[in-house]
C-alpha positions in Angstrom: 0.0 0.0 0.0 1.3 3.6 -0.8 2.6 5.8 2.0 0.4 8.6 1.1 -2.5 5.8 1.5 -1.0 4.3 5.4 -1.2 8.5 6.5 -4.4 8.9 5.5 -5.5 5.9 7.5 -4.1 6.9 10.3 -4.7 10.6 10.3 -8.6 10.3 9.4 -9.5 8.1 12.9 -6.9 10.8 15.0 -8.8 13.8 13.7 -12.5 11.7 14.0 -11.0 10.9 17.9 -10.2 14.6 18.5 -13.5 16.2 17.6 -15.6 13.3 19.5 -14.9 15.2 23.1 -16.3 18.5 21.2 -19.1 16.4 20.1 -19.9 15.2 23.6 -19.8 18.1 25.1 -22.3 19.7 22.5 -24.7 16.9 23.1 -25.1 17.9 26.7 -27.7 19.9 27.8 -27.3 23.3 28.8 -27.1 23.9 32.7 -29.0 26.8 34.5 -29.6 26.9 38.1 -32.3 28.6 40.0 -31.3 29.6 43.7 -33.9 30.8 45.8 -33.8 32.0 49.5 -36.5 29.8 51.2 -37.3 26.8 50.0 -39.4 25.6 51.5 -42.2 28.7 50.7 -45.1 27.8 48.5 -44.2 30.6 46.5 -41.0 29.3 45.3 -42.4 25.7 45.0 -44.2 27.1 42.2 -41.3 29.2 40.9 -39.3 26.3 41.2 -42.1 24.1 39.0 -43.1 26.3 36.3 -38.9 26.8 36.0 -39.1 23.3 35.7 -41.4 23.6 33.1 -39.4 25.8 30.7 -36.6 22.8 31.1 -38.6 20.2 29.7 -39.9 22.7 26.8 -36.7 24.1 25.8 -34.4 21.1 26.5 -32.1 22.4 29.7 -31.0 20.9 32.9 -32.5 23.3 36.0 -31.1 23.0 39.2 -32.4 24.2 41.8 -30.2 25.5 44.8 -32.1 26.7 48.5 -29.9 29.6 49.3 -31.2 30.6 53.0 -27.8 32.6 54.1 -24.8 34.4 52.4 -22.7 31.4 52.7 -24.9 28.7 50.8 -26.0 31.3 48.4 -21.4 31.6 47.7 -21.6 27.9 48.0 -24.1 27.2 45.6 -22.8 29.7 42.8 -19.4 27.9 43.1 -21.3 24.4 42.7 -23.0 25.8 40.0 -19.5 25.9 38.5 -18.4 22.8 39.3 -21.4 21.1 37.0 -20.4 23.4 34.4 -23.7 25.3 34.2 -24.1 28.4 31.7 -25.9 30.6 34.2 -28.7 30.8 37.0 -31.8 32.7 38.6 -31.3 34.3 41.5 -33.4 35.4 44.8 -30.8 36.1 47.3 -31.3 35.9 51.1 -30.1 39.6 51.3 -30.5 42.0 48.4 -27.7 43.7 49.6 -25.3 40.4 49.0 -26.0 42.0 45.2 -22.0 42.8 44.6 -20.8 39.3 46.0 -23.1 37.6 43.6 -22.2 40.2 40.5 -18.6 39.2 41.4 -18.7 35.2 41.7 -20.9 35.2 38.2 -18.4 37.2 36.2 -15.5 34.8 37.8 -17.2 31.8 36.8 -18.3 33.5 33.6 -22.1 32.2 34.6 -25.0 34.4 33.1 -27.2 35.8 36.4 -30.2 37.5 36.6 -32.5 38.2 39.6 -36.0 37.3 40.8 -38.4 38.9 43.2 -36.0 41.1 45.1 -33.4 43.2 42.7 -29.8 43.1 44.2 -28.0 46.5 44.9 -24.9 47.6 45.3 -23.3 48.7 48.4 -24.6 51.8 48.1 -28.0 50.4 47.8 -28.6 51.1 43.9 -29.5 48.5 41.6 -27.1 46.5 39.9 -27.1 47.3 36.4 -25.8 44.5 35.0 -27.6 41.9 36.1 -31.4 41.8 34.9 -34.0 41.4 37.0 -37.7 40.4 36.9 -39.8 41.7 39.7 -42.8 42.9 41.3 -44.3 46.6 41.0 -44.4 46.4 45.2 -45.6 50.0 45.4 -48.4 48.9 42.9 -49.0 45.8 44.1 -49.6 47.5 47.6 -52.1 49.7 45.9 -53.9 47.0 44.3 -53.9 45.8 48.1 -55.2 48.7 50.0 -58.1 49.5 47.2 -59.7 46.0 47.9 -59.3 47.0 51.4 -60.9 50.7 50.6 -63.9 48.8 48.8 -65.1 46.3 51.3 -65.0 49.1 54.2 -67.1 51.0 51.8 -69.5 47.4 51.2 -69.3 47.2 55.0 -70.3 50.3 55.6 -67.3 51.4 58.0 -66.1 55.4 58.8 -62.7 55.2 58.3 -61.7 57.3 61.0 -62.8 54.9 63.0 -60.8 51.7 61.7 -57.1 50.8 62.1 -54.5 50.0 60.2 -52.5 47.5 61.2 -48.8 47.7 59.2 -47.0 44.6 59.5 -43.7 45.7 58.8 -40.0 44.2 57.6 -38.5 47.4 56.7 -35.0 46.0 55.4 -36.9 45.0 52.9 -37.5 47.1 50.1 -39.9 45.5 48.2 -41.7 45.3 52.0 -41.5 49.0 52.4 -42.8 49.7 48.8 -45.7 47.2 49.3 -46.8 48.8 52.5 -46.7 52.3 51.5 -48.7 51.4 48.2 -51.2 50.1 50.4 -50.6 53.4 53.3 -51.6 55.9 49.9 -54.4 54.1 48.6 -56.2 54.4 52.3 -54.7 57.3 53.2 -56.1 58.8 50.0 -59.6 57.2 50.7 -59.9 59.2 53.6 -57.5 57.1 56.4 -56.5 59.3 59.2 -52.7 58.9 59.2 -52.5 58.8 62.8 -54.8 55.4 62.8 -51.9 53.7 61.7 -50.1 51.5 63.7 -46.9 49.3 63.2 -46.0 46.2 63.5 -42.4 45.5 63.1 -41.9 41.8 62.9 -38.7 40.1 62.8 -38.8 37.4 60.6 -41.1 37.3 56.9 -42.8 34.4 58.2 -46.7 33.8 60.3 -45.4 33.7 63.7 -43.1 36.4 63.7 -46.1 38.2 62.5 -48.7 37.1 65.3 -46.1 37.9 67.7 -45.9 41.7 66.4 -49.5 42.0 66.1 -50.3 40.6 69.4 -48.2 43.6 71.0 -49.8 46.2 69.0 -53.6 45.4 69.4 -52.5 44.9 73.1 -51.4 49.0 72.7 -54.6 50.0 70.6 -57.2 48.8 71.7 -59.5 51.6 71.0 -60.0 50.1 67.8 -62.8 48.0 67.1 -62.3 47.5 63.2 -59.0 47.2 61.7 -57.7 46.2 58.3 -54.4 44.3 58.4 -51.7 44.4 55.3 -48.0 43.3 55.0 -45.1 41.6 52.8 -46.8 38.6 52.1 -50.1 36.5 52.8 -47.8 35.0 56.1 -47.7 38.7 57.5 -51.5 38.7 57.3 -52.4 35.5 58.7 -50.5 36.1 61.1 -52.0 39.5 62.2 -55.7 37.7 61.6 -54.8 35.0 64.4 -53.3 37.8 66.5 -57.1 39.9 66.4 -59.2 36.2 66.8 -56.9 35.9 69.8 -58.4 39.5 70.8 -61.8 38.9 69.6 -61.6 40.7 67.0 -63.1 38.6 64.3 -64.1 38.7 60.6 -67.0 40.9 60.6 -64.6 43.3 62.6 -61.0 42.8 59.8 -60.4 43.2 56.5 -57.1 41.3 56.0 -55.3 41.6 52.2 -52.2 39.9 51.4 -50.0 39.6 48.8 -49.1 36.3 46.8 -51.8 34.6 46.7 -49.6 31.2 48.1 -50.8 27.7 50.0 -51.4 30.4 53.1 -54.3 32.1 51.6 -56.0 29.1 49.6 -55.9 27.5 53.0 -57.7 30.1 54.8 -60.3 30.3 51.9 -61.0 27.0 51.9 -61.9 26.8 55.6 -65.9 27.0 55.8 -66.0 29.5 57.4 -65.2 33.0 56.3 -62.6 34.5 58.5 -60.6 38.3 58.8 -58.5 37.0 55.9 -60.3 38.8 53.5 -58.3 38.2 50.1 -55.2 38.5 48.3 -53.3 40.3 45.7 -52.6 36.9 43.5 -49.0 37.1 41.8 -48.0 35.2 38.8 -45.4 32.3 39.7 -45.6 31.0 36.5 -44.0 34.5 35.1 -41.1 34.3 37.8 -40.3 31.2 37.4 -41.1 30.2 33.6 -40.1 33.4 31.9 -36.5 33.9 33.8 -35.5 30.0 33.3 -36.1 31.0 29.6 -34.6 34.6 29.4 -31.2 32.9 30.6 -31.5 30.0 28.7 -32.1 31.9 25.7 -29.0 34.4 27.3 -26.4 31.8 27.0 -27.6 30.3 23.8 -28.4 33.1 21.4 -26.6 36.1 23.2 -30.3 37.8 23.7 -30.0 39.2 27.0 -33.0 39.7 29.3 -34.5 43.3 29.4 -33.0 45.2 32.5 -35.9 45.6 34.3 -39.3 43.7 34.0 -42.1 44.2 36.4 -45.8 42.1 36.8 -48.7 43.0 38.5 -51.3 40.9 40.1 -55.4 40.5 40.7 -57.4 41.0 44.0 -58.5 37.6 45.1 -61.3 36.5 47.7 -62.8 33.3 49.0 -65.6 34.0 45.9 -63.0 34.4 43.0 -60.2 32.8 43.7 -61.0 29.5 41.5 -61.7 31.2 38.4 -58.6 33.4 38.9 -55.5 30.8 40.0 -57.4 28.7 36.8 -56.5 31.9 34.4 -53.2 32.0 35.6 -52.8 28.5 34.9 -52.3 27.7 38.8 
């Protein structure tokens, strides 16, 4: 056999060996992790799912990373690494971690955008860079305190008689911007400002919430009608179990939360109507669909997310709430 022939032999199989680890590696899926600060809420269960969801419809691997504290939210960025994913979804435990996690994600040369809570910088401005998905909170609020305004008005209330119980997590921004959505809207109904009364709770969670109410119905007593609003749906159960533990009950508060999770289709579903009036139903589906996709679509066409995207949500009670979570495809 000619020499030329023996080369070519050998040199077609080398070059055929050489491009099958390229091959491989195009054949994977493309990694994206979704990190979210506690877990174990309903509202990131469904984040979490409909994330889950854009996988399986556009082909990718999700992994999904509980990130309660600083150190587990470093942790899991530099696991994300490790697996070789192309980027991931963020909800930090502190918005204020923003620059750590700008930092680790341009190391790793991982794609990142936010959820729910923007990050900031240390001078407590949003980070540019990364995009973020979020919640009008000062609109939300408003959406909040209107349902509030319209069922003292069905109820036949004055409202300088009622009060308003501000369950509050001030670090927060988005918890500061929901309230004081809510504090305009009643304020601008006709609320006397000086009827409001706070109710700084430590934690985002129920009990941390019963526990501030309880103090401040225990200081205001002179109230006989109240209307309750907060972060979330948690914040206003708890404040509802605080007033039933006063006797105030639901023909005396008008409770509105905001999420529309597990913790307000629970209390709707009991047979009988209690001071947790509604809630301002957000879209998981958006959250955690839509940003699964925006980075996935990020890392393999180069189309970045928009820098900022907001949603809004829809007042639900125990007499809507069906035909509403059906629309949103809950």
């Amino acid at each position: 056999m000619p020499r030329r022939a023996v080369l070519a032999l050998l040199v077609v199989p080398l070059a055929a060996t050489l491009a099958l680890p390229h091959a491989a590696r195009a054949a994977e899926p493309v990694k994206i992790g979704f990190l979210v600060k506690q877990a174990e809420e309903p509202w990131f269960q469904d984040e979490w799912r409909f994330a889950e969801q854009a996988a399986k419809d556009k082909g990718f691997t999700l992994v999904k990373i509980g990130v309660p504290n600083g150190e587990k939210m470093m942790a899991a960025i530099d696991n994300l690494a490790a697996q070789k994913a192309a980027g991931f979804v963020i909800c930090a435990p502190d918005v204020k971690l923003g620059a750590a996690v700008n930092r680790a994600a341009k190391r790793h040369n991982l794609k990142v955008m936010s959820v729910d809570d923007q990050l900031v910088d240390g001078a407590g401005k949003p980070i540019a860079d990364i995009p973020h998905m979020g919640i009008s909170a000062y609109e939300i609020g408003k959406q909040a305190g209107l349902g509030m305004v319209e069922e003292i008005k069905a109820r036949g209330w004055k409202l300088d008689e009622v009060g308003a119980l501000r369950v509050a997590y001030d670090q927060l921004p988005t918890a500061r911007d929901r309230n004081q959505g809510v504090l305009d809207a009643l304020k601008a109904a006709g609320l006397p400002p000086a009827n409001v009364v706070d109710a700084p709770q430590a934690k985002t969670d129920t009990e941390s919430a019963f526990n501030a109410a309880n103090i401040a119905f225990t200081k205001n007593a002179k109230f006989k009608r109240w209307v309750a609003f907060g972060l979330n749906d948690e914040a206003v159960l708890g404040a509802v179990r605080a007033a039933e533990g006063r006797g105030i009950k639901q023909d005396a508060m008008v409770g509105i939360g905001i999420g529309g999770s597990q913790t307000a289709l629970s209390e709707f579903s009991k047979p009988t109507p209690t001071g947790f009036f509604g809630t301002v139903l957000i879209s998981p589906k958006r959250h955690g669909y839509e940003t699964a996709v925006a980075v996935y679509d990020w890392v393999t066409q180069g189309k970045a997310p928009p820098p900022v995207t907001l949603t809004s949500g829809t007042l639900a009670t125990r007499k809507n709430q069906a035909e509403i979570r059906k629309q949103m495809g809950l």
